[in-house]
N, C-alpha and C positions, 0 to 999 in steps of 0.2 A: 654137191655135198659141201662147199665151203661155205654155202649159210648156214648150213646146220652144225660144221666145225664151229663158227664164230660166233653163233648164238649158242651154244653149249660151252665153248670158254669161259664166259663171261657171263653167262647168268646161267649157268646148274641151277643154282640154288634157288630159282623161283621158276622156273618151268618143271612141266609136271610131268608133260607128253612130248612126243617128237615124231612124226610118222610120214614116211615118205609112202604116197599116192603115185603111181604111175598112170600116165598120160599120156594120150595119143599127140602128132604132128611136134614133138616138143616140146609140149605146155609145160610152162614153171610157172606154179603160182605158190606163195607163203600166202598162210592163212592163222591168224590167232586170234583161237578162241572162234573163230567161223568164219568174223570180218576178215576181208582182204587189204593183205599188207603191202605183196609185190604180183605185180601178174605181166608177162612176159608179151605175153598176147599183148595187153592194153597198152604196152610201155613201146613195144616194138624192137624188145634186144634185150638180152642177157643183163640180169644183177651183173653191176661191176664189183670188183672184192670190197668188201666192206657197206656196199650199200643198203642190204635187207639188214644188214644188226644196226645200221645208222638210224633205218626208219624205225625198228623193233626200239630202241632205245628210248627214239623221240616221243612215240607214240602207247610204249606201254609199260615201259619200266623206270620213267625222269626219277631223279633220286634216287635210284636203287644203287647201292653199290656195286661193283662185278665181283664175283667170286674172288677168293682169296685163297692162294695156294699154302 
């Protein structure tokens, strides 16, 4: 649940959806928009803290500002 804490800190404001999938053996995988962002399986170990909003950032929201309290 802490990628979806830190992707939801920081960009509310342009995510639309957020929906947790459960999965057999484990499986973490982030998915936006359908493309695969983090897969667990493939990587072989757990998102470390900050690493799915690192990639989500680099890859789909550069320029966006984060939300602003």
């Amino acid at each position: 649940m802490r990628a979806t804490d830190e992707l939801l800190h920081d960009y509310q404001h342009v995510i639309s959806e957020v929906r947790l999938v459960m999965g057999a053996k484990g499986v973490f995988d982030v998915r936006v928009d359908g493309a695969l962002l983090y897969s667990k399986h493939a990587i072989g170990r757990h998102a470390e803290p900050g690493e799915v909003l690192a990639l989500f950032r680099e890859q789909h929201v550069a320029g966006v500002a984060v939300y602003e309290r």
